[in-house]
C-alpha positions, 0 to 999 in steps of 0.5 A: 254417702249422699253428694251434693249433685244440684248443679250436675243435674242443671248443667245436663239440662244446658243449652250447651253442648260442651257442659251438658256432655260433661254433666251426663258423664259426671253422672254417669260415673257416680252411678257406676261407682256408687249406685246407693250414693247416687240414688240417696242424692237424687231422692235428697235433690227430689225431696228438698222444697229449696232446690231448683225445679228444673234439678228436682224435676231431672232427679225424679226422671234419672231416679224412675228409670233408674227403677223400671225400663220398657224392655223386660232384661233391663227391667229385670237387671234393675229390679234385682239391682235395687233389692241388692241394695240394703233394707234401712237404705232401701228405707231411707229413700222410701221415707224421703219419697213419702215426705216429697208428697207433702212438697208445697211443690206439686210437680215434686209430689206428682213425680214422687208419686210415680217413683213410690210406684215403681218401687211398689211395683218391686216390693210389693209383690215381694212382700217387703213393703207392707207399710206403704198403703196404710202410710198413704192412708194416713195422708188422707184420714188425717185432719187439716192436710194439706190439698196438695198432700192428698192430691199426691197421695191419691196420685200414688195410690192410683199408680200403685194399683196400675203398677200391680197385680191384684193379687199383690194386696189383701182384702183389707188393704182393697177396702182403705184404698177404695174408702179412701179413694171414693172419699176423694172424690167427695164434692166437698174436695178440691177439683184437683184432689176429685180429679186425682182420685177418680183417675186412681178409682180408674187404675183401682177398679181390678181390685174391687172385685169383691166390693162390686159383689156386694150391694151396699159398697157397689151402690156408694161407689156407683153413686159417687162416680155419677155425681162426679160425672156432674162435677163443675170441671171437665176433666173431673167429669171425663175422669169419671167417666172414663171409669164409667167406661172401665165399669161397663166392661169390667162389672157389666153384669151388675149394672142393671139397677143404675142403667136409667141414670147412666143413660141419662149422664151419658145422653146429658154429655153427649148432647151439651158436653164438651168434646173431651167428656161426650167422647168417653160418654160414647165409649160407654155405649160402645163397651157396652156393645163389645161385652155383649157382642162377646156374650153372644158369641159364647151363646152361639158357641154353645159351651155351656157357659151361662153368663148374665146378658142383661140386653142394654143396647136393645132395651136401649135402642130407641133412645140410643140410635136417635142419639148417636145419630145426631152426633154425625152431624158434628163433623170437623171440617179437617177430619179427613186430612188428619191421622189420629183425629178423634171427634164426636162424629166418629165416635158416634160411627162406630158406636153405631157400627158396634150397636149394629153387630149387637142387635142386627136386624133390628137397627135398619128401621131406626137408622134408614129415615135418617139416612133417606131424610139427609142424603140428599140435602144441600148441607154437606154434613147432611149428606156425609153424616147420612152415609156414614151411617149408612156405611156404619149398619153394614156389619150386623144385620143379615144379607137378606135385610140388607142386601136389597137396601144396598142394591137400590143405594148402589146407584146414588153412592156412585153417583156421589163419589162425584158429590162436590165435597170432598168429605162426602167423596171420602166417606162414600168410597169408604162405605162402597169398601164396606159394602164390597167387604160385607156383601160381595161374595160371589163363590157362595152365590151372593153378592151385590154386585152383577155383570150388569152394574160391575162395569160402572162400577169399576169406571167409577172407582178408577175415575175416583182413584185420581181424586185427592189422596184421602179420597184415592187411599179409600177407592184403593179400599173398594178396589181392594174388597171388591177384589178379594170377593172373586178370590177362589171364584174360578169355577169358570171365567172371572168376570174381573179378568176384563178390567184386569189391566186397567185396574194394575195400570190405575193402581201403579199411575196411583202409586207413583202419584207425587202426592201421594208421598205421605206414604199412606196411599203409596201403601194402600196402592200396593197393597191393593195391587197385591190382592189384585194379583192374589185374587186374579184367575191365573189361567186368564190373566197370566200374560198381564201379570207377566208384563207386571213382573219387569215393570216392578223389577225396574222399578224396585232397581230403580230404588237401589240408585236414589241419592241418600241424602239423610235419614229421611232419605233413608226411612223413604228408600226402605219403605217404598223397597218394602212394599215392591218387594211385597208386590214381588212376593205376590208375583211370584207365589201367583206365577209359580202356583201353576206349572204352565207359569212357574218357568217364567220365575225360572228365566227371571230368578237370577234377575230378581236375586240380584234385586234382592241381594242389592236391597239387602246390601242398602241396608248395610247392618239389618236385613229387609224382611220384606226382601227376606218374605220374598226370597223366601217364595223364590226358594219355593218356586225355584227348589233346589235350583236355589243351592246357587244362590245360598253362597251370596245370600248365606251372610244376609240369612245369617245376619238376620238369625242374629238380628235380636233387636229387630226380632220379626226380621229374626221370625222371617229369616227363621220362617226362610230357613224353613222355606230353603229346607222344603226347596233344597233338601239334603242340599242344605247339608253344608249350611246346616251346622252353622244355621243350628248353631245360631237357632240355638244360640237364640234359644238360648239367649234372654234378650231375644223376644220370646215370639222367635221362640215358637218358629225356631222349634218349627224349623228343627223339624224342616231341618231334620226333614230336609237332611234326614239322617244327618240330623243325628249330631244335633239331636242332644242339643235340639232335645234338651232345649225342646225338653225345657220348652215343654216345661215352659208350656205346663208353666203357662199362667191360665189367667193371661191370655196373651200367655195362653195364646203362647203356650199354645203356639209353642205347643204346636211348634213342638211338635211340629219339631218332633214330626219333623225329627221323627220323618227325616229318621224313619227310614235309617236312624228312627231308633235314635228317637226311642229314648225321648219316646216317653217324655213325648207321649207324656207331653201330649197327654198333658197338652191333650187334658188341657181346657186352653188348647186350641184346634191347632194344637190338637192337630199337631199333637194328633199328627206327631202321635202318627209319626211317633207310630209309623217311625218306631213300629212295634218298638213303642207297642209297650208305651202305647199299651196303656194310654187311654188318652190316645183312644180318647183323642182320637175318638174325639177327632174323629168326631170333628167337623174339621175334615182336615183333623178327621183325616189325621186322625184315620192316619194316625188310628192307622200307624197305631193299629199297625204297631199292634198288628205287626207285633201280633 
């Protein structure tokens, strides 16, 4: 069955061209033709000591991804097309994969290990591989093998457990996988085989949940892990304390016993080791502080909940603040010009931001000397490390015990964004942004900024919008947070209005910078700009954002005539179309928010239409969401005068319905459909055959991401309320889907909270769809909805005793309750008779601080009051 594929797999690595083509496609039908064959072959190729690296080292890859893809479809279709396959062959690759392991070879094993994996991630949980942990095992308690084997061996066992869940494995099969595991890690072991079985410890760590509980195993484990955090190596060392890290966040409350050694290990590699390993020795304290930021906020919750909140990082703080703070000082010299660089003086921020929201007030006296002893010093760090500390505390402590700091330090941080240093410049912009995040709020009548000092400020940061873009990306920042502080504020004058112009003008001047075309200052300009606009106060500012919406317009058209030369050309055109049709967007929604403005989008929506259709034609075969973001907000302002553009935007809608690839193109031109609801009514009537057709036909497709899902019931309702009556065709094919969608829902599992949080959204969208069916029928045809009445009342009991509903949830369920009442009258007296749930719900809306959930709940107690009384 097998064939001899060695020289196939060389010539699909050839520099050649010609030769690799052929080998692809040589490969390529074997697979098709004879998938048991081909898969044999490469575990042959992968398995035999006296082929070529470069042929076993292929073979492995084909033979991984011949088993697990990222995209969940294929990941299934591979799955069901290998357990097709027969046992004894099945077994036969397993057995040549086990043997690999023991490759005098170690990237033969290394790879092995992984594909073994795969296959476990498959059979496992299927039960059909029962043998694999206790033939790994063998590797290790057998005398004299081979480092390498165990290395391999431990590899496996590691990737195993991150591959599965952990309740794939009994009790028994957790305790040798750990024995084993931690034996590995033993001093007397090879660096390579400590290194391999603390990286498996790491993926392990989920299924030691019963070990931890007990004292003596978790007391061996911890101590194991701690003298592998001394080990001679230092990717040894990180590995441990990388499961350090782990432990911290997933057994925190059993930690208090080794606290005084883990201090220690911690502050040792802070202080002396190198980058790699002091880096996860700071992650340690900063999981730390996220178990107990989270444990306060249950305490402030009240719930009722007890959770052990053993209090490290305030019976730590002397020692740990004086610590963290001597790593910002350890700055690089490049940190500010580099995405994604990582370094110790970063960590150390933001552990000590974390340490901050732990402990609140009680950090500002430990952290302040430094700050006062550093800020002035002719060193650069110096001064860099004694503001980014200063910056890092912000969040935590209270207004009170901040705010007159922040007050007297205003006037020396804008003083040093003219600091020499360009590092220095960067982090104080930085921290001004966190101090106009955190402490400018003006429409509760507390902020740090006055009239008095805003006008230096605002010269300030225009002037040190022209400085080097890490600099000006950060100004933008400050622009952007000093900004939102007004939003809402517009009781009487806004004091921003004065220095609106000059702060659009700066803002565009910025975005047009020749250097900013790394794209990152481009986009924080814009985005800046946008929340300018957001926040303005429209009856003052009106006229400056009027002349802002030609300039934006000429320039989003000026992006239809660049010259495309490449790809790259192409990626560039996208991205600077995305973010002024963003500004567009902002414009509009801001202009048309008021009636003494919204003409103005009146007289220019032919003009931006046109813009808009012309972006959409760049693209040729996807839609631009943000174009489809804005064309939703003129359906909005524009309203059923928007019936005259559907003919030439109807295909681009239509090509985003069915974009499944890029799914949130799919989610916007979906939230658009809605939006054109609202705006045209029973207008919408012609489109509406084919627009249902494609939601769905979405619904019913296995490869469009399961996110679309949610809006598309959300958008039957617009449907149904846009066109009333006529919603009747669709309803026996909208309500079996809604039907299964509720199924889906009491299917959810409780323990995935990404799940959780789904089910919860496609809750809400469900009835929002049945609100929505129900209003569009109540005045002609609500009889059509008396047969599906039960099954939604017995959902919204279900959804209603459920412990993971969240406050929107409720409210939808709440508000369809009243729908179902006022559309079908006294026809649903006899369902409601005996639903005590309702009572229930209502009694505890009713109760809610939520004026808004309050106020549906009176409507809804309403029609259902009335049912009964017109019923007599």
């Amino acid at each position: 069955m097998a064939v001899e594929i060695t020289e196939f797999l060389l010539s699909a690595q050839s520099p050649d061209a010609k030769v690799r083509t052929e080998a692809e496609v040589r490969l390529r039908q074997f697979q098709e033709q004879n998938l048991p064959g081909f898969l044999l072959s490469l575990s042959l190729e992968l398995s035999n000591d006296n082929k070529p690296l470069e042929s076993r080292r292929l073979a492995g890859i084909v033979l991984k991804n011949s088993l697990d893809a990222k995209d969940a479809t294929t990941k299934e279709h591979l799955l069901q097309r290998w357990v097709s396959n027969d046992i004894s062959f099945r077994s036969q690759i397993k057995r040549l994969l086990l043997n690999t392991l023991a490759s005098s070879v170690s990237e033969a094993g290394h790879t092995a290990a992984q594909v073994i994996a795969k296959i476990a991630s498959i059979e496992i949980p299927r039960k059909e591989w029962p043998e694999l942990i206790s033939s790994l095992l063998g590797n290790m308690t057998q005398q004299d093998k081979p480092s390498s084997l165990k290395q391999a061996t431990l590899e496996s066992l590691g990737y195993v457990c991150e591959e599965i869940s952990h309740n794939d494995l009994v009790q028994d099969e957790v305790n040798s996988v750990l024995t084993a595991v931690v034996q590995g890690m033993n001093v007397t072991e090879q660096s390579s085989v400590r290194l391999a079985a603390a990286t498996a410890l790491y993926n392990a760590l989920d299924f030691a949940q019963t070990n931890f509980e007990n004292e003596m195993e978790r007391n061996y484990i911890m101590k194991v892990v701690c003298e592998t955090a001394m080990a001679k190596e230092p990717d040894v060392r990180k590995a441990a304390f990388e499961c350090l890290v782990s432990i911290a966040s997933t057994y925190y409350e059993v930690l208090e016993p080794y606290m005084q050694t883990l201090f220690e290990l911690t502050a040792n590699a802070v202080k002396g080791d190198e980058e790699d390993v002091a880096l996860q020795a700071i992650e340690f304290w900063s999981s730390i502080c996220d178990e107990e930021i989270e444990l306060q906020d249950f305490e402030t919750n009240e719930t009722g909940d007890s959770y052990p909140h053993s209090r490290f990082i305030e019976k730590a703080l002397s020692l740990l603040v004086p610590m963290l703070l001597e790593t910002l000082l350890k700055q690089d010299e490049d940190q500010d010009q580099e995405d994604g660089i990582w370094n110790l003086s970063m960590a150390g921020g933001t552990c000590l931001g974390l340490v901050a929201r732990t402990v609140g007030d009680s950090i500002v006296p430990l952290v302040m000397p430094f700050v006062q002893d550093n800020i002035s010093k002719p060193d650069w760090r110096a001064r860099e490390a004694a503001t980014y500390a200063f910056g890092s505390i912000l969040e935590g402590p209270s207004g009170e015990k901040l705010s007159p700091m922040v007050l007297s330090a205003l006037d020396f941080l804008l003083n040093a964004m003219g600091d020499q240093n360009s590092h220095v410049k960067d982090t104080t912009a930085w921290t001004l942004s966190r101090i106009f995040e955190l402490l400018h709020s003006p429409a509760t009548g507390s902020s740090v900024i006055t009239p008095v000092n805003l006008e230096r400020i605002i010269r300030v940061l225009l002037e040190s919008i022209k400085d080097s873009p890490h600099v000006a990306e950060k100004v933008c920042g400050a622009i952007y947070y000093l900004s939102q502080g007004y939003e809402g504020f517009e009781s009487g004058s806004s004091v921003l209005t004065p220095y609106l112009a000059d702060i659009i003008t700066s803002l565009i001047a910025t975005a047009e910078r020749t250097d900013a075309n790394d794209s990152k200052l481009r986009s924080a300009a814009y985005e800046t700009l946008n929340e300018v606009v957001r926040c303005s106060n429209l009856k003052e500012t009106s006229q400056i954002i009027t002349q802002l919406l030609p300039v934006v317009m000429s320039k989003l058209g000026q992006t239809i005539d660049l010259q495309i030369l490449s790809s790259d050309d192409r990626e560039k055109q996208g991205d600077l179309q995305a973010l002024l049709c963003g500004v567009l967007q902002v414009i509009i929604q801001k202009l048309s928010s008021i009636d003494e403005t919204k003409q103005i989008i009146f007289q220019a929506a032919d003009q931006i239409m046109v813009l808009f259709l012309k972006v959409f034609a760049c693209r040729s075969s996807t839609v631009h969401e943000e174009a489809m973001l804005a064309i939703g907000a003129l359906a909005y302002a524009t309203g059923e005068n928007f019936i005259k553009y559907m003919p030439e935007f109807y295909k681009y809608l239509e090509m985003g319905l069915q974009n499944f690839e890029e799914y949130q193109v799919c989610t916007i031109s979906v939230g658009v459909v809605g939006d054109i609801c609202r705006a045209l009514d029973d207008k919408m009537l012609p489109f509406c055959d084919n627009i249902m057709s494609l939601l769905l036909k979405d619904l019913s497709s296995g490869d469009l991401h399961r996110s679309v899902k949610p809006p598309i019931f959300s958008c039957f309702g617009d449907v149904a309320l846009a066109i009333g009556e006529h919603f009747e065709k669709y309803v026996p094919y909208a309500m079996p889907m809604m039907k299964g969608a509720a199924e889906v829902c009491a299917q959810i599992d409780v323990n995935d909270e990404e799940m959780v949080e789904y089910g919860n959204q496609l809750k809400r969208s469900i009835f929002e769809a049945y609100s929505g069916i129900l209003q569009g029928f109540k005045n002609s045809k609500a009889e059509l909805m008396l047969p599906h009445a039960p099954h939604l009342l017995k959902f919204i009991e279900v959804v209603v005793k459920d412990a993971h509903r969240d406050e929107s949830v409720v409210r939808a369920a709440v508000a369809v309750l009243g729908d179902l009442a006022d559309a079908l009258g006294p026809h649903v007296k006899a369902l409601f008779k005996d639903l005590s749930f309702c009572s229930e719900l209502l009694v505890e809306c009713l109760q809610s601080e939520d004026e808004q959930l309050k106020e549906t709940a009176t409507w809804t107690q309403g029609m259902i009051g009335r049912v009964f009384s017109v019923c007599g």
